[in-house]
Structures are given as structure tokens and as C-alpha cells.
C-alpha atoms as a printed R data frame, in Angstrom:
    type eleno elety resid chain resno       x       y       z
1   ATOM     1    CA   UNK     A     1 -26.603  12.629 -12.952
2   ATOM     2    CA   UNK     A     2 -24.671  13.250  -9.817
3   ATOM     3    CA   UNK     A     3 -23.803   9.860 -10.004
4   ATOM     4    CA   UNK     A     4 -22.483   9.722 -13.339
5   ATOM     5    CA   UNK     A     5 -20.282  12.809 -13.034
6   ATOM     6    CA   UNK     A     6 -18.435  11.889  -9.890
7   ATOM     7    CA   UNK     A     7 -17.655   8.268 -11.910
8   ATOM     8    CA   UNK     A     8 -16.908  10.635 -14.630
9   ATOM     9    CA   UNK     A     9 -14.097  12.589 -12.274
10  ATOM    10    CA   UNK     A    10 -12.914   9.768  -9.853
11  ATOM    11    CA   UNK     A    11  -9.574   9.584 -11.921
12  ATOM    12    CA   UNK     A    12  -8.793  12.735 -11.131
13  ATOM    13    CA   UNK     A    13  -9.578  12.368  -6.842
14  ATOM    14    CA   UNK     A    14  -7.337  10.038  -7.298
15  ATOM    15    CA   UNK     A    15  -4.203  10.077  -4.252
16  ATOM    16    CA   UNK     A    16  -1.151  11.077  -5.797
17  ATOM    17    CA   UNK     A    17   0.431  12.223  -2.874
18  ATOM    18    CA   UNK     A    18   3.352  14.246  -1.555
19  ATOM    19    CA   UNK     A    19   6.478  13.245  -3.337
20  ATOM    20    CA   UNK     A    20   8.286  13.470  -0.422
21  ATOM    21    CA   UNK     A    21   6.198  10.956   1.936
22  ATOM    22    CA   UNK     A    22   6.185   8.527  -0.469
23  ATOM    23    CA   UNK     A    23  10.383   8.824  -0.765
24  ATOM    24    CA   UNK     A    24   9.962   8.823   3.108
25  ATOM    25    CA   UNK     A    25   8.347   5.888   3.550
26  ATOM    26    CA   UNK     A    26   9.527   4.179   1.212
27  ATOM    27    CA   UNK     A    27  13.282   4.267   2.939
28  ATOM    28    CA   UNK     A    28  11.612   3.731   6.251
29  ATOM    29    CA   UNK     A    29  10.341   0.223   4.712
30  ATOM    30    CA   UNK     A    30  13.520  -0.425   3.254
31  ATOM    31    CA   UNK     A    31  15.472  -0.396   6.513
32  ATOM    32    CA   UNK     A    32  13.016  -2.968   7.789
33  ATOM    33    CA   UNK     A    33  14.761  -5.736   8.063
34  ATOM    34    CA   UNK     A    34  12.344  -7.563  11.106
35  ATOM    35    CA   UNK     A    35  10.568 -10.930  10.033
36  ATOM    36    CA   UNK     A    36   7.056 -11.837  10.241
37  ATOM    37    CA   UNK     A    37   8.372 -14.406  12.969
38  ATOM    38    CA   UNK     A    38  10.117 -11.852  15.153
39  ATOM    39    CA   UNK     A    39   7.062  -9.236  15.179
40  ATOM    40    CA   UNK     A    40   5.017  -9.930  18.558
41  ATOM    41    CA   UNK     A    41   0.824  -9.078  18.369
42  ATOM    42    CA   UNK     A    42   0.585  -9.807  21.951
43  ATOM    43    CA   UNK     A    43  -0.156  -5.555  22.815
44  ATOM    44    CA   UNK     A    44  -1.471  -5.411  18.908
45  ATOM    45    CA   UNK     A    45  -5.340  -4.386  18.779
46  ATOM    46    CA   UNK     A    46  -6.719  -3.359  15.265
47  ATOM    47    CA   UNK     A    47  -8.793  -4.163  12.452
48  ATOM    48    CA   UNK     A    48  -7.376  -4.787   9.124
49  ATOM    49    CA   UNK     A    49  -9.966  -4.500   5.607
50  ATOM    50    CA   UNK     A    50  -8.083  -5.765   2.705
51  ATOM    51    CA   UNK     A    51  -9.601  -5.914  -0.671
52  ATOM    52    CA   UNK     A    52  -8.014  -5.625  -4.402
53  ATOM    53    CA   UNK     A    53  -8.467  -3.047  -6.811
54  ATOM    54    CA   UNK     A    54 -11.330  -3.059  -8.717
55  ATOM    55    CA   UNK     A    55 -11.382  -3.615 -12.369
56  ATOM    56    CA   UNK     A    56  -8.622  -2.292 -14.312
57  ATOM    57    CA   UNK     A    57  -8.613  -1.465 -18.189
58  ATOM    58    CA   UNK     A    58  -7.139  -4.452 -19.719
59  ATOM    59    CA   UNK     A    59  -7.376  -3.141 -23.379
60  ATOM    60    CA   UNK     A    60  -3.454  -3.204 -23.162
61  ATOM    61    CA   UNK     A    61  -1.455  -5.965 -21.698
62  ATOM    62    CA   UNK     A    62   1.883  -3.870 -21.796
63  ATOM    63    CA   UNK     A    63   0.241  -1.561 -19.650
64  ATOM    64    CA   UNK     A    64   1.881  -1.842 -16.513
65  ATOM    65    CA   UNK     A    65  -0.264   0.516 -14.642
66  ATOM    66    CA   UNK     A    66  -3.968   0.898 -16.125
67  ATOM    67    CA   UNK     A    67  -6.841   2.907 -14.385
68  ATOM    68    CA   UNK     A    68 -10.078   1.347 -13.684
69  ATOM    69    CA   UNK     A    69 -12.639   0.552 -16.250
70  ATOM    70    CA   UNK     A    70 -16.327   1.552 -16.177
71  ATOM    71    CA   UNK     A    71 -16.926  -1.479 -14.377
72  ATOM    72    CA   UNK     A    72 -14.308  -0.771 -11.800
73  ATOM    73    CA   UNK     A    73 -15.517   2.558 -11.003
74  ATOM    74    CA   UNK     A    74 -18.613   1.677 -10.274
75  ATOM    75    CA   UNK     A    75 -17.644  -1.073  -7.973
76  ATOM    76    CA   UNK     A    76 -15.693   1.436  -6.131
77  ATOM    77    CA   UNK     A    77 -18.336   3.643  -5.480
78  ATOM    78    CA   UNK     A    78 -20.114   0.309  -4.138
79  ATOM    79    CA   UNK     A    79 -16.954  -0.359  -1.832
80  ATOM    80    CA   UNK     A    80 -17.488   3.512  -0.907
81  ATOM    81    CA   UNK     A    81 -21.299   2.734  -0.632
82  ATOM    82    CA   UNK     A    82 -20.276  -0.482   1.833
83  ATOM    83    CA   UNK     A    83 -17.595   1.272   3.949
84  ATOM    84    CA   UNK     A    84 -19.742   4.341   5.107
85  ATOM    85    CA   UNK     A    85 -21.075   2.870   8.294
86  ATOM    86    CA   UNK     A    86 -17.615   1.548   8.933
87  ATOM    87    CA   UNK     A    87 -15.323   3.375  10.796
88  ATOM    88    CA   UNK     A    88 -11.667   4.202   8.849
89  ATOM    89    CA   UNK     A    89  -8.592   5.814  10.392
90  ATOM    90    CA   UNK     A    90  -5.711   4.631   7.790
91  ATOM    91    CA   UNK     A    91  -6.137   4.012   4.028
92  ATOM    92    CA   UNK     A    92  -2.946   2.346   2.611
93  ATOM    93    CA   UNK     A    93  -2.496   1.889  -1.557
94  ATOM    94    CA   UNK     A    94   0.528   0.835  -3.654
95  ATOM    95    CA   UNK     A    95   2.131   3.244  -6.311
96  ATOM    96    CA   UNK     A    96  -0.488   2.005  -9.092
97  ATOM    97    CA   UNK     A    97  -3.374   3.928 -10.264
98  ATOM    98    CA   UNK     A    98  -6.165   1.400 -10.056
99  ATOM    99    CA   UNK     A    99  -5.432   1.152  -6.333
100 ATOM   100    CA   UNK     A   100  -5.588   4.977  -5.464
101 ATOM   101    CA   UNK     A   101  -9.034   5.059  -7.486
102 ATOM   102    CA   UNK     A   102 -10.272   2.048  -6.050
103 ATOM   103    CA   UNK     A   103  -9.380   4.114  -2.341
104 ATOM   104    CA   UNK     A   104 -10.438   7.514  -3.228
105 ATOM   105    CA   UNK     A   105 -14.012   7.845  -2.910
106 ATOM   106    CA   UNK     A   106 -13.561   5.992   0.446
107 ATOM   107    CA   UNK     A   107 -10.112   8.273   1.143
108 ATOM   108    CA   UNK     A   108 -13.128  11.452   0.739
109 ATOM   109    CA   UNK     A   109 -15.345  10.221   2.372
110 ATOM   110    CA   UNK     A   110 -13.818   9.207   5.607
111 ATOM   111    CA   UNK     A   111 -11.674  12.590   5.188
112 ATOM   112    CA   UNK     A   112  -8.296  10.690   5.434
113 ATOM   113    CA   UNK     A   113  -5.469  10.830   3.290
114 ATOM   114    CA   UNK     A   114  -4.290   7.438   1.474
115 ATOM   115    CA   UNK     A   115  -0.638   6.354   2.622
116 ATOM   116    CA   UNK     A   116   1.844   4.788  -0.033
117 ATOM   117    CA   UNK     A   117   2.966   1.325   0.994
118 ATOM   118    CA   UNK     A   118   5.347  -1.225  -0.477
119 ATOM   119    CA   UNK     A   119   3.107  -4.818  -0.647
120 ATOM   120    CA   UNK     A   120   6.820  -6.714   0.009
121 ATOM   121    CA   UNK     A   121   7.666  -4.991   2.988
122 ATOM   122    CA   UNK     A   122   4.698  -3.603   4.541
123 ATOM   123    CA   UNK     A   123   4.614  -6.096   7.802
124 ATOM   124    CA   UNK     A   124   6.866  -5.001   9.835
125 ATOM   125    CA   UNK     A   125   7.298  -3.336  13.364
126 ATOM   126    CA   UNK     A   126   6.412   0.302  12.673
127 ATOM   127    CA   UNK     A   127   3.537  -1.381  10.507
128 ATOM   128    CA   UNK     A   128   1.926  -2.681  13.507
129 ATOM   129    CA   UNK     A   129   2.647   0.325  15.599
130 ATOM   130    CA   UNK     A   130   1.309   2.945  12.918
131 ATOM   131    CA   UNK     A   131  -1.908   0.919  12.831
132 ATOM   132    CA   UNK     A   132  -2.218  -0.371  16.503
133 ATOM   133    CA   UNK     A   133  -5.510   0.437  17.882
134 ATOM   134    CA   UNK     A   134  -6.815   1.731  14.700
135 ATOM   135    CA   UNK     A   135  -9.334   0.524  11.777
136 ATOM   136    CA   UNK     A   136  -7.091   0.106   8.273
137 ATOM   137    CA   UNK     A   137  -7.855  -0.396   4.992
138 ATOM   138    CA   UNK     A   138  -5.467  -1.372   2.447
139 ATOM   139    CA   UNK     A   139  -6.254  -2.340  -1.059
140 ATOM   140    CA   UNK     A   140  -3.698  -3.833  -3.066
141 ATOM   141    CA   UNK     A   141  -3.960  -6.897  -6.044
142 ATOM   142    CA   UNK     A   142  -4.437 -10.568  -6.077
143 ATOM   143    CA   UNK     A   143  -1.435 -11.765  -5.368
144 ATOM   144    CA   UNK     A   144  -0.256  -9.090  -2.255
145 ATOM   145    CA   UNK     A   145  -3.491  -8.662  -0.239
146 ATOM   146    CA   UNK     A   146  -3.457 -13.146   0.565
147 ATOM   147    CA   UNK     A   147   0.057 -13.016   1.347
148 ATOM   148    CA   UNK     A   148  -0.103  -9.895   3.897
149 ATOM   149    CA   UNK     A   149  -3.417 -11.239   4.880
150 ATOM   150    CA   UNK     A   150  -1.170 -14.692   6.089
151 ATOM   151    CA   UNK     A   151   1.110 -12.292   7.467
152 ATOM   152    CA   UNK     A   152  -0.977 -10.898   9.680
153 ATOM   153    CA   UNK     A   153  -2.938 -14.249  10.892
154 ATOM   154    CA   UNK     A   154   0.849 -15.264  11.166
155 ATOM   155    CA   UNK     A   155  -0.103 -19.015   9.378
156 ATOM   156    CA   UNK     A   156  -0.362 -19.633   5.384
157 ATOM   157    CA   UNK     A   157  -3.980 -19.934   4.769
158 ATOM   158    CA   UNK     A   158  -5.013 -17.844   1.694
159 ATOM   159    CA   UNK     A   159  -3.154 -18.233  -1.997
160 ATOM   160    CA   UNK     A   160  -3.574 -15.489  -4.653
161 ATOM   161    CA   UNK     A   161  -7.038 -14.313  -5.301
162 ATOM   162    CA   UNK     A   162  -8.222 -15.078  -9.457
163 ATOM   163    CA   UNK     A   163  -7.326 -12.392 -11.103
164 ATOM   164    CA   UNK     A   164 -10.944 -12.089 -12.092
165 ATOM   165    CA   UNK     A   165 -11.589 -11.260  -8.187
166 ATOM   166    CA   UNK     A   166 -12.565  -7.871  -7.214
167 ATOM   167    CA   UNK     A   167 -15.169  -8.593  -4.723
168 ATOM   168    CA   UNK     A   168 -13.813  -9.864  -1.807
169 ATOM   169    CA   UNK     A   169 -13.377  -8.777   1.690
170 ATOM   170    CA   UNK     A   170 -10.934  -9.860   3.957
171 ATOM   171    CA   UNK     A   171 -11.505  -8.246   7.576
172 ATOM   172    CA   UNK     A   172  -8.926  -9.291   9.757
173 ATOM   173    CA   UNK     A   173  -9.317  -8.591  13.736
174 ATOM   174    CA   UNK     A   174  -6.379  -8.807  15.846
175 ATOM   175    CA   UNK     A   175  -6.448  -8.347  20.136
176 ATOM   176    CA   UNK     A   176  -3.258  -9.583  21.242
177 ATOM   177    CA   UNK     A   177  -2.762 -13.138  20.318
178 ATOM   178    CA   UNK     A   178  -6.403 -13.157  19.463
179 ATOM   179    CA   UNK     A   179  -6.474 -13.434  15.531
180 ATOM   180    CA   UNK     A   180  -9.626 -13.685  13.437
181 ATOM   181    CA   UNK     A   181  -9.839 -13.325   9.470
182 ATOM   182    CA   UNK     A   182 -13.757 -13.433   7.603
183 ATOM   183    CA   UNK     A   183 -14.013 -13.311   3.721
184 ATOM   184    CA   UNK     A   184 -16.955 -11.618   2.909
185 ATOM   185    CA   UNK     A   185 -18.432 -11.009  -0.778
186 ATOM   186    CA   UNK     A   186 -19.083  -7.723  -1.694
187 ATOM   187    CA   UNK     A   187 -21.550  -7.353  -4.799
């Protein structure tokens, strides 16, 4: 039963945020004007897990920002169930709803509050620097998490995920020029 009610409430644990931080960061990532190519990794140590939302309501295709069905709230509580043992210092999520619920039971448990980020200008300087030495997870959709994924492997290697794809893991581990990237499948 415990189960059920906190699947029953997760929309509204949801991260909506200060206001403020978000206007606040998102100028900050507007002034960025540094290219993947100019951003040096040699002092960067950190762990990146990216994954997309889970499953969103698709009942309405004009719905530009739908919260997670039934389906999708359960697999977060499995990415929750899958993340305890790891260690989390930073939760990123875009503006959208199914993000912030995909986050939130992680966000609780790990007792850290979800940052706002822009998918299109998230690499950058002051990215690396905010998240040097630290263990980061950012979830984000099929078509952002590959491309900042290549960003931060600094080579194109992964295209947009299916948009049937909610289970996969990319953990990318970076020591100084030292970049690794595993997909894992997480059931």
C-alpha cells in the first residue's frame, strides 16, 4: 500500500523549483558562448548518469509537456530502487514535467535538490566546473541525453535513443583525458 500511495503522490514531489534559479541559470547558460572544442577535461574528474524520462502520457499528441504514465512511475521508482547504493551529489532536469518526476524520488532520496538545465547549452565551462569532482545525474529525452553524452566523450558516437527507450543507462567517467562511457539496461 505504501507503494501504491507514494506512485499515487510522485506528481506532486515533483521539482518545481525557485523561479528565480531557474531565470538565473538560465542567463548564465545563455552567455555561454565556449564550444565543446575549446572546453579542456584535462583537471576534469566526475561521473556523469544520463538516462531519459520515463514514460510519458501520450493520450495527447498536442501535449507539449505530459507527466508520466502508470508505467513511467513505476519505472522511476525502479531508477530510485537502482540509484540507492549509488552515490549522487547533482541532479540536473529540463523545464518538462516528465523529467522532474522521473528525478524526484531519486532528488528525495539522495536529499538533493534537482537543478534546471537547458539540453542546448548545458556543456560548457561552468558545466564542468559545477560538476568537477562530483557524481551527476541528468535525465533529459531521446534526442538530448546522446548528443550531451558525445559532448562529453568529446567524439560522435551515440544518435537519438527510440523514442520507445526509457531504460537505458549511460554512465560516463571522466579523469582528465581519461574518458569512458557504458550503456547499461535498466529493467
Amino acid at each position: 500500500m505504501k507503494h501504491y500511495m507514494l506512485l499515487l503522490l510522485l506528481p506532486l514531489f515533483t521539482f518545481c523549483g525557485n523561479p528565480n534559479e531557474e531565470k538565473k541559470e538560465t542567463s548564465k547558460e545563455e552567455k555561454t558562448t565556449e564550444t565543446p572544442a575549446t572546453i579542456s577535461h584535462q583537471n576534469q574528474h566526475a561521473t556523469y548518469y544520463l538516462i531519459r524520462h520515463a514514460e510519458k502520457v501520450r493520450t495527447n499528441p498536442n501535449d507539449p509537456d505530459p507527466s508520466l504514465e502508470i508505467k513511467g512511475m513505476m519505472r522511476a521508482k525502479r531508477w530510485a530502487a537502482y540509484f540507492e547504493p549509488i552515490k549522487i551529489d547533482q541532479v540536473y532536469v529540463t523545464k518538462y514535467i516528465r523529467t522532474k518526476q522521473t528525478a524526484s524520488l531519486i532528488a528525495q532520496q539522495k536529499q538533493v535538490s534537482p537543478k534546471h538545465y537547458d539540453p542546448n547549452t548545458v556543456y560548457s565551462d561552468e558545466f564542468l566546473n559545477k560538476t568537477n569532482g562530483k557524481s551527476v545525474l541528468i535525465v533529459g529525452h531521446s534526442n538530448t541525453i546522446p548528443q550531451l553524452v558525445n559532448q562529453l566523450i568529446g567524439e560522435e558516437k551515440f544518435k537519438d535513443m527510440d523514442d520507445t527507450d526509457n531504460s537505458t543507462l549511460f554512465k560516463v567517467t571522466i579523469n582528465g583525458n581519461d574518458k569512458k562511457v557504458e550503456t547499461i539496461t535498466v529493467e
